[in-house]
C-alpha positions in Angstrom: -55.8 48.3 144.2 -54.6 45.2 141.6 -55.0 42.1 143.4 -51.7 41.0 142.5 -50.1 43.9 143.8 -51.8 44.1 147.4 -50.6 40.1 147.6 -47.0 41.3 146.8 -47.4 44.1 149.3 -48.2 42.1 152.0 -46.0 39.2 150.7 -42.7 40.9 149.5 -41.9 42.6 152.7 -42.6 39.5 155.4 -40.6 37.1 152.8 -37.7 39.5 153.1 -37.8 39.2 156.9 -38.3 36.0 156.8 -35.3 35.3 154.5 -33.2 37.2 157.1 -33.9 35.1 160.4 -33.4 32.1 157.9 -29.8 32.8 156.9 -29.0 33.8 160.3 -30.3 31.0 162.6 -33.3 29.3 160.5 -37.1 28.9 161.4 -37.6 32.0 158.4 -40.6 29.8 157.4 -42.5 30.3 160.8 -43.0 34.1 159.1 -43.3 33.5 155.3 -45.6 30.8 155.5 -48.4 33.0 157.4 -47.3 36.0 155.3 -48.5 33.7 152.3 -51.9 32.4 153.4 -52.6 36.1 155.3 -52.4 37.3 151.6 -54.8 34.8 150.5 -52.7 32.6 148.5 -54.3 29.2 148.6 -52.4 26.2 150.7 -51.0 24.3 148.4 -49.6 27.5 146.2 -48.6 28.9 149.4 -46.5 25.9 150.5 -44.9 25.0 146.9 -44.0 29.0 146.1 -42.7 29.5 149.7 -40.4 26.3 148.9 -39.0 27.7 145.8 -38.6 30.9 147.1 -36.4 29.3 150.0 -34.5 27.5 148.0 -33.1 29.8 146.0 -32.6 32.2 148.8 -31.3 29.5 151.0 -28.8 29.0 148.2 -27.2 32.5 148.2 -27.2 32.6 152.0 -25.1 28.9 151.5 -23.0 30.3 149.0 -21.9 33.6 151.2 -21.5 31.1 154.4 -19.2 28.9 152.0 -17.2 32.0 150.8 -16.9 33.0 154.2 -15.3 30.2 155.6 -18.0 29.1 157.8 -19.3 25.7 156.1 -17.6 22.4 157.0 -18.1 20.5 154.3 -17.6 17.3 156.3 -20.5 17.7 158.2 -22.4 19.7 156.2 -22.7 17.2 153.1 -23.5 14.2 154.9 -26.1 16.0 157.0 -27.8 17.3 153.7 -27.8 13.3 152.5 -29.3 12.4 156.2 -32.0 14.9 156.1 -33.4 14.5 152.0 -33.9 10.9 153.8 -35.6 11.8 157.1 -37.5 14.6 155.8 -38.8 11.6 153.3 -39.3 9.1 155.9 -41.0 11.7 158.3 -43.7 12.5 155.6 -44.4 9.2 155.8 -44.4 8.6 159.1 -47.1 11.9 159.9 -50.1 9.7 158.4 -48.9 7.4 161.5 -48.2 9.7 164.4 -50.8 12.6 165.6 -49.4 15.8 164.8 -51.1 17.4 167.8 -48.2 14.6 170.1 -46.1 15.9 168.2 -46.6 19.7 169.3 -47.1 18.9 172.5 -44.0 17.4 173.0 -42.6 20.6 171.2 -44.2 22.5 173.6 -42.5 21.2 176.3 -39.1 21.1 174.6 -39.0 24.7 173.4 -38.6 26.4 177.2 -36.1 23.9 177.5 -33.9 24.9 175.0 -34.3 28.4 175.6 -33.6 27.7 179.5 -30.4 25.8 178.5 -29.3 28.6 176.4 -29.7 31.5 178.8 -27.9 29.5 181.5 -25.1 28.3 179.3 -23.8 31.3 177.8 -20.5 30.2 176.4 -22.6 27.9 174.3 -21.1 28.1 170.8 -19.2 31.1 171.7 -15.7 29.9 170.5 -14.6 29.9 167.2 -13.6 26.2 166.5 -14.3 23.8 163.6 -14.9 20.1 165.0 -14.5 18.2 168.2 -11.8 15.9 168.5 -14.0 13.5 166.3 -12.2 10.7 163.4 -13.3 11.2 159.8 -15.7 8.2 160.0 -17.4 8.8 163.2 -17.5 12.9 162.0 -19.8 11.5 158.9 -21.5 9.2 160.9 -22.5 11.4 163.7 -23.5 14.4 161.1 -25.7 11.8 158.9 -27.6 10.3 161.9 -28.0 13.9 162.7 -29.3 14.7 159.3 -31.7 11.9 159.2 -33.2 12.8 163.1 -33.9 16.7 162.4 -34.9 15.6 158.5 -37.4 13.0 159.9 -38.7 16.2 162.3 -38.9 18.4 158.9 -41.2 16.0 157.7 -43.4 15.4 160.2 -43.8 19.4 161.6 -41.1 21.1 159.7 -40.9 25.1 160.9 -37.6 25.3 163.2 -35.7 23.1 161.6 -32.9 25.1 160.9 -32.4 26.3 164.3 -32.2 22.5 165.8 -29.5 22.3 163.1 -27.4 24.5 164.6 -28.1 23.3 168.0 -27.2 19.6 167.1 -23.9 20.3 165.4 -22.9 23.0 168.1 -23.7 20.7 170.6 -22.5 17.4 169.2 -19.3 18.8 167.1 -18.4 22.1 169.1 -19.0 24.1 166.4 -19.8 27.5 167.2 -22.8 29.2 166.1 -21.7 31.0 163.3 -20.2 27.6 161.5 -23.0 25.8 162.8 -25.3 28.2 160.8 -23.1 27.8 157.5 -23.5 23.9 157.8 -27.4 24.2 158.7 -27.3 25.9 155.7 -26.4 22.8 152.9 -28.5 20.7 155.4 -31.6 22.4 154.3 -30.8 23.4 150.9 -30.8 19.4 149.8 -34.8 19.1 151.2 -35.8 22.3 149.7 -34.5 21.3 146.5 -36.1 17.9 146.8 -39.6 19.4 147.9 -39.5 22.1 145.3 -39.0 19.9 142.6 -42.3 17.6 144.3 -44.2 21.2 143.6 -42.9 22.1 140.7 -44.6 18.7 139.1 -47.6 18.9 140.9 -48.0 22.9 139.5 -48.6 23.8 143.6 -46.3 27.4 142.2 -47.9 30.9 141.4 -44.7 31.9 139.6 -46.2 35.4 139.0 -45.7 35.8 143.0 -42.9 33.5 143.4 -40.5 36.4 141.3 -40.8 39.1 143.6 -40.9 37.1 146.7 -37.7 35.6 145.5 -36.0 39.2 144.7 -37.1 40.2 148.4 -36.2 36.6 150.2 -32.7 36.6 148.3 -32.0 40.3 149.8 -33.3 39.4 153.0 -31.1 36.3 153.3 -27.8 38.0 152.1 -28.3 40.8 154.7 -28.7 38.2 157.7 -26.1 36.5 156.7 -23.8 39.5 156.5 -25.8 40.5 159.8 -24.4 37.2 161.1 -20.6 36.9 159.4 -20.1 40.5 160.8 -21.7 39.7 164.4 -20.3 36.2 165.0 -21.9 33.7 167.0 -23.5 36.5 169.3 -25.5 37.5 167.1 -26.6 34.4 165.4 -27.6 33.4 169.5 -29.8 36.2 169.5 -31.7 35.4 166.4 -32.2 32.1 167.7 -33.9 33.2 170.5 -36.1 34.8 168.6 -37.4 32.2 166.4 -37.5 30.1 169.3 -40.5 32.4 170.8 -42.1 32.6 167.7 -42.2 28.8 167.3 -43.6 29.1 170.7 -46.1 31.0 170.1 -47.3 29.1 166.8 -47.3 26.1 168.4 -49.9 27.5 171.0 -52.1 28.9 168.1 -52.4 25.6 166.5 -52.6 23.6 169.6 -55.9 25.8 170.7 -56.7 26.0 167.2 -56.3 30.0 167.0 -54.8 29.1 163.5 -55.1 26.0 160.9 
């Protein structure tokens, strides 16, 4: 079999899966990025294609969530400015900080958060927009909040989408489904930024990066018609599942089952 075609085999199918747990309560790059280097693809190719792939899929899913009524832009736009700058700072900041700290505090805070949300059921159940928050304080809160999970995208990264949502949810009283929509922008703007870092240093098998894209973009509108159509139920239930899988990863690096 062509090369090219068993990577795209193995590739097209995960990216497409990926793309839908993305759109519907992030952490999609806790499958693609394995489906990449499973297939071979060297690091550096794997990381810079995965990143144009997600942003352009990441971009349709924002676009549907924006249609839909489910992005606040108030939150959403200063968020996205927060996190271009944490995720910047955060890069910096990993030549400082062991990762390995880093992942074990993860570790710990994972079953936490999966504790909390099994217990509190009603947690961004309702339909609402913001908490009873002034314009000012509503940018500042959703900027800080931006800059935190940004500075944890650039020092680990896979989740990050799905501690978006649980930030605004649990700051602003979002629910789930809005939450998502807003998570949406905040990640878009660091995609973009790291895509374009890629793109210059030629870290992009664009051969690969077309079908993957095709697959990621279908994967990413079908979650996030999954999640328009199911509400904040079913975006709680996705969460839970990239919270185990970020679990499990976690482990595998910690006792170095994988790089």
């Amino acid at each position: 079999m062509n090369e090219f075609l068993r990577t795209c085999l193995l590739v097209c199918p995960l990216v497409f899966l990926a793309g839908f747990v993305d759109s519907v309560a992030g952490g999609g790059g806790i499958i693609s990025i394995p489906a990449y280097l499973i297939a071979g693809v060297p690091t550096y190719q794997a990381l810079g294609t995965n990143k144009l792939v997600n942003m352009i899929g990441t971009g349709a899913s924002s676009v549907r969530y924006f249609r839909g009524g489910k992005v606040i832009l108030k939150i959403a736009l200063p968020a996205a400015a927060g996190s271009l700058a944490g995720s910047l700072l955060g890069t910096n900041l990993a030549l400082l900080i062991p990762e390995r700290i880093l992942k074990l505090v993860l570790l710990v805070l994972l079953p936490v958060i999966a504790l909390f949300l099994i217990r509190q059921k009603s947690f961004g159940a309702e339909e609402g927009e913001t908490g009873d928050f002034e314009p000012r304080r509503t940018v500042l809160l959703a900027l800080l909040i931006g800059l935190g999970i940004g500075l944890y995208d650039g020092l680990i990264g896979p989740g990050t989408g799905t501690f978006f949502i649980m930030a605004f949810t649990a700051v602003f009283r979002t629910d789930l489904l809005r939450s998502s929509g807003c998570a949406k922008i905040a990640n878009l703007s660091s995609n973009i930024m790291s895509a374009v870092v890629y793109m210059m240093a030629g870290k992009i098998w664009y051969l690969l990066a077309i079908p993957a894209v095709i697959f990621n973009v279908a994967g990413n509108l079908t979650g996030t018609r999954y999640a328009l159509k199911g509400g904040s139920k079913n975006v709680r239930k996705v969460m839970f599942l990239v919270l185990g899988l970020l679990f499990v990863r976690v482990i595998l690096e910690l006792t170095g089952a994988v790089g």
